[in-house]
N, C-alpha and C positions, 0 to 999 in steps of 0.2 A: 513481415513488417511493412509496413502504410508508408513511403516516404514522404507523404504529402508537407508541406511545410506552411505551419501556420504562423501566425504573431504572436509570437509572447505575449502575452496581456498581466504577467504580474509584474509591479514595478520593482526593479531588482538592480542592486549595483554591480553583478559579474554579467559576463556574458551566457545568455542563456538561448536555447534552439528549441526547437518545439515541432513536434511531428505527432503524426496518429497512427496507433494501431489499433489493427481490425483483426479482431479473432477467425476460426473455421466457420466457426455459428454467426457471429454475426456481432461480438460484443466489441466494444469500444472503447478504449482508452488513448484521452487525449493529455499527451505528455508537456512537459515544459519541462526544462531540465537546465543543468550548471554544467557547460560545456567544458568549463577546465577544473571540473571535480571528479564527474561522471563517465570515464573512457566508452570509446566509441564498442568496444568489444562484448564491455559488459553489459551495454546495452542491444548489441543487437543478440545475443543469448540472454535477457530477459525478456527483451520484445517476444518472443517464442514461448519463453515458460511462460510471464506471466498473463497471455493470451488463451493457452491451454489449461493454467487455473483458472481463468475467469468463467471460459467456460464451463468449466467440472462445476467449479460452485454454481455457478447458473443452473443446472441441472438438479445438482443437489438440495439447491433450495427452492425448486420448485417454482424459480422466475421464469419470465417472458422476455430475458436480454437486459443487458447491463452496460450502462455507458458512465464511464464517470473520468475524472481529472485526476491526473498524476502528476506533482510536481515534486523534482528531485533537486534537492537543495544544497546547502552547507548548514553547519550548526547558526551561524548567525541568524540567517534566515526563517529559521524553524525557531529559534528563540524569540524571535521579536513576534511570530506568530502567535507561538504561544503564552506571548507575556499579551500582548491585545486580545485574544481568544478567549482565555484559560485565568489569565491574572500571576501565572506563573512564572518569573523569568528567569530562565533556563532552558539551553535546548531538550532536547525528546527527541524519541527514535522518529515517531510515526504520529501525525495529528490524522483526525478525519472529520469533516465538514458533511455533515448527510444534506441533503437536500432540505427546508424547510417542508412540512406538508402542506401547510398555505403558498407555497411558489407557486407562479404563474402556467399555467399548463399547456407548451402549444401542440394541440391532439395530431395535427400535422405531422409535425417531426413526428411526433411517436409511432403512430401510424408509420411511420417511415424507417422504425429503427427501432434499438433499443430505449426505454426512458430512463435520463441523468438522474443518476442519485446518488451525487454529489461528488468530493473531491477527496484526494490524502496526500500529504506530506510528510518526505522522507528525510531524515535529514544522514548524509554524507560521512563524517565524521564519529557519528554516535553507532551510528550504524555499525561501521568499520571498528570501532571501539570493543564494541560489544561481543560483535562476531569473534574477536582473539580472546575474550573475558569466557566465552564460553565454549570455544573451542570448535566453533562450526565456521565452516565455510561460508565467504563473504554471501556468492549468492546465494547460498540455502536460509540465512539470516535474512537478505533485503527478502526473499518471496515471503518468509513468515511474517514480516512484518505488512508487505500486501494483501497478505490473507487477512492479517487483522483490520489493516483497515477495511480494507471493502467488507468484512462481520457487520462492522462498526456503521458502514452505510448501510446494509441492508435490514438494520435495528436490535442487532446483537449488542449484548454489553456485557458488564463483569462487576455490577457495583455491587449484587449481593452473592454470595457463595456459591448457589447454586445456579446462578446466570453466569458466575466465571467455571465452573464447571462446566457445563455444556460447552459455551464458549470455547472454549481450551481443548474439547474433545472432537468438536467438529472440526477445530484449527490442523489439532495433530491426524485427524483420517485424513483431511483436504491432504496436507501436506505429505502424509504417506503414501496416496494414490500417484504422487511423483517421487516417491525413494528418498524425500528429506527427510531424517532425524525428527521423533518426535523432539519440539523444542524447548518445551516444559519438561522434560527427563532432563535435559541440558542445561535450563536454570536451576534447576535441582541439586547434579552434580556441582555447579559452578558455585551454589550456596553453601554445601558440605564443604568443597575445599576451603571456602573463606573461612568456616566456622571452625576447620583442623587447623589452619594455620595462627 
């Protein structure tokens, strides 16, 4: 974990901290986080995992390195996003913001690193909700929900059957290459028991 410490740049009413981590290989994630949501423990055991998945998927998807923005939130947060976003108002587990392909490109930085494609937001509360709804462990929950986003940035999607198939299949190898629970057998089971009860 990268202790460097940056400035917040989202406008936020909690207190929020912000630091980067830098993978083995070389990929990037720059954090911003809710200080009095997000305990210091669980994040310096994600900083780890989810450094060690980015790079697995970098590999697996056949990138040149990956840099992107991780903001960890509360439900509030993640709702007012996704109601300006989305048109949605309600919070969500996980939003993701891909890079525009018309953004501006500085060959520089790339040259110098991995190139940003883009951001995701986690939200706190939905998260933790969910994780008891399905009976997985909190962190095995936030990394799936990481995987999905950064899918999501690197142009994966789910809107037709068979692009949520793949999707879902790539998510559960990622995630088995680290010992998590496939998490779609999870939503599965969690759907059955609703439907017996």
């Amino acid at each position: 974990m990268d202790d460097t410490q940056l400035d917040p740049d989202s406008p936020y009413g909690r207190e929020t901290k912000a630091t980067v981590w830098r993978s083995e290989a070389g990929n990037i994630i720059e954090l911003n986080y809710d200080a009095s949501l997000w305990p210091d423990d669980l994040l310096a055991e994600f900083s780890v995992l989810s450094a060690r998945v980015l790079d697995h998927i970098d590999v697996e998807t056949g990138g040149e390195g990956i840099y992107l923005g991780l903001l960890l939130a509360d439900d509030s947060h993640i709702c007012a996003l996704n109601t300006r976003f989305r048109g949605i108002e309600r919070p969500t587990n996980v939003l993701s913001f891909p890079e525009p392909d018309d953004a501006p490109v500085n060959r520089e930085a790339i040259d110098q690193g991995p190139e940003f494609v883009g951001e995701i937001a986690i939200a706190f509360e939905t998260t933790e909700r969910e994780a008891k709804e399905l009976g997985t462990p909190f962190r095995d929950h936030l990394t799936h929900l990481f995987v999905h986003g950064v899918m999501h940035l690197l142009g994966y999607d789910h809107e037709t059957e068979s692009d949520a198939v793949e999707m879902e299949a790539m998510e559960s190898a990622i995630l088995a290459a680290f010992s998590i629970a496939d998490p779609y057998a999870a939503m599965q089971r969690a759907a059955d028991r609703e439907v017996a009860s």
